[in-house]
Residue, then its C-alpha position, 0 to 999 in steps of 0.5 A: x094647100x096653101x096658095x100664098x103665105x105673107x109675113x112680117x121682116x122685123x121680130x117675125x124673122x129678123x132679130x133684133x139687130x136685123x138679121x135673118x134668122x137661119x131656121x126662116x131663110x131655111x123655111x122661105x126657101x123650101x117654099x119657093x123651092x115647092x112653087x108657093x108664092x111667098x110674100x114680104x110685108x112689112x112696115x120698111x121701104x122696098x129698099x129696106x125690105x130687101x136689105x137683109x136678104x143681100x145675102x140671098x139674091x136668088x131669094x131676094x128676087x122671086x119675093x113679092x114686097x109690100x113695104x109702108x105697111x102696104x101702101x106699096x107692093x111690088x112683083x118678084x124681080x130685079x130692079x125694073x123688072x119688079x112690077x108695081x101692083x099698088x101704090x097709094x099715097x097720103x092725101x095731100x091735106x093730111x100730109x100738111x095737117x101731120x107735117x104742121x102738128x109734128x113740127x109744132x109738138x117738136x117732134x122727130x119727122x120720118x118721110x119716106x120717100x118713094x119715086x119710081x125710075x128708069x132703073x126700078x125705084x129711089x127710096x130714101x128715110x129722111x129725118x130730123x134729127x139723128x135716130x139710134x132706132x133707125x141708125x142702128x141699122x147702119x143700111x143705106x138710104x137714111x139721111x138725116x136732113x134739119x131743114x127737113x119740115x121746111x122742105x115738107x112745107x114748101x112743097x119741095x117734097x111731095x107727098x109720100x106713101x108713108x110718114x113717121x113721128x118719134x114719140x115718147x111710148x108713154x104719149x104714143x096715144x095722145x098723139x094719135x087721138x090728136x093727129x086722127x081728131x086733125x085729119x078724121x078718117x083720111x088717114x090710117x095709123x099703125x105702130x110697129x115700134x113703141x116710139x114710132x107712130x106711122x101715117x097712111x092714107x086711110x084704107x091702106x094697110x098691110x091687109x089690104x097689100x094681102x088681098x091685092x097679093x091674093x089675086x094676083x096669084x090667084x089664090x083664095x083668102x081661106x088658103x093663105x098663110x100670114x105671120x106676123x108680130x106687131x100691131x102694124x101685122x093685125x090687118x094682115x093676119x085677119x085678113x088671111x084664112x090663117x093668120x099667126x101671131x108670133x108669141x113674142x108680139x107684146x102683151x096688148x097686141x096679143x090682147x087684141x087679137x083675142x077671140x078674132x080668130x088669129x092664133x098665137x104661135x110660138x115665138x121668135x126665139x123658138x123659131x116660131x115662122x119656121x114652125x108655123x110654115x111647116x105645120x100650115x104650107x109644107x106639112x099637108x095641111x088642108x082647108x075644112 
């Protein structure tokens, strides 16, 4: 019996103009349906975590989230309802070290700003300068802000739970060998989007927001059901007992999950979240 099951939103079950796909909305709500705790975790905030479910209040609200690649997870719920169950941010000293390297590359900042209120939580994407990646999206929260590093650096932003750099994919690497000779082993970094690196504090992870969700429900790591597609799922889906790779996840990231025991399933196109659901949490299957 499988005591929870996880999965990534962009690429695992939404395309690639961010909507759901019908065969997954069919499958998450079977499961919720059958009692099976269900969990989104992904790299967005809360906020656009739950955006393409809008359609879906009921689903939406007996979801557990975990958004900035785990730094933070919230209960199921509505508004304040929803409890916070984790929260980490950047320390403050690599928040300044990325801060100063991305504005001395002339690189685009993301900050991700995240604050608790009366009422639930406020979220904004703050960036530099315009981005098709993230205006395609055309969802709320998304403000382009110029005077967005000077505002980082006069401390009349805080430090937030994840920070993001545009890059040429061909630099992406460069970049990352900088930033972690800079800040050591403070920080942890993932990508999702071949432009897009991603900044936590170290020990943070989309893994991490699993084992935090586990106990919560009380379930054990052997009964858990994680999907995903992108490097930024890896920590997830090795931390579960059974851990899917969708086959669209491109070629280095199936690379590196070879021989580590997370399994490559079929892809998006051939509804490969609503096949791995059915085979592993609504199909009988039993742990050895």
């Amino acid at each position: 019996m499988i005591d929870l099951v996880a999965f990534d939103l962009d690429g695992t079950v939404l395309n690639s103009e961010g909507r759901l796909a019908a065969s997954a909305v069919a499958a998450i709500e079977e499961l919720i349906g059958r009692g099976i705790p269900t969990a989104s975790i992904s790299g967005r905030s809360i906020r656009r975590g739950q955006y393409p479910f809008a359609a879906y209040p009921a689903l939406a609200r007996a979801l557990y989230i975990g958004g900035y690649n785990g730094s933070v997870v919230l209960g199921p719920g509505e508004g304040a309802e929803r409890e916070v169950l984790r929260e980490e941010r950047l320390d403050e000293a690599s928040f300044a070290q990325v801060i100063e390297y991305g504005r001395a590359e002339g690189l685009n900042l993301i900050y991700c700003l995240f604050e608790r209120t009366a009422t639930g939580v406020a979220e904004e994407y703050r960036y530099v300068r315009p981005m098709e990646y993230l205006e395609s999206f055309r969802e709320p929260g998304m403000v382009c802000d110029v005077d967005l590093y000077a505002r980082c650096h006069s401390g009349e932003l805080g430090v937030p739970p994840k920070l993001m750099l545009e890059v040429e994919p061909e630099r992406r690497e460069q970049h990352i060998a900088d930033i972690e000779a800079l800040c050591g082993d403070r920080i942890y970094v993932a990508w999702a989007h071949p432009g897009m690196v991603e900044f936590m504090r170290r020990g943070v992870n989309k893994g991490v927001a699993l084992q935090t969700l586990t106990e919560r429900v009380g379930g054990c790591a052997e009964c858990v059901l994680a999907v995903g597609d992108a490097n930024n799922d890896l920590p997830m889906l090795r931390a579960a007992g059974i851990g899917v790779l969708l086959g669209n996840a491109k070629a280095e990231v199936q690379a590196a999950v070879a021989g580590d025991g997370v399994r490559i399933g079929p892809s998006f196109a051939e509804d490969g979240f609503a096949k791995v659901v059915r085979e592993y949490a609504l199909e009988g299957w039993e742990p050895k």
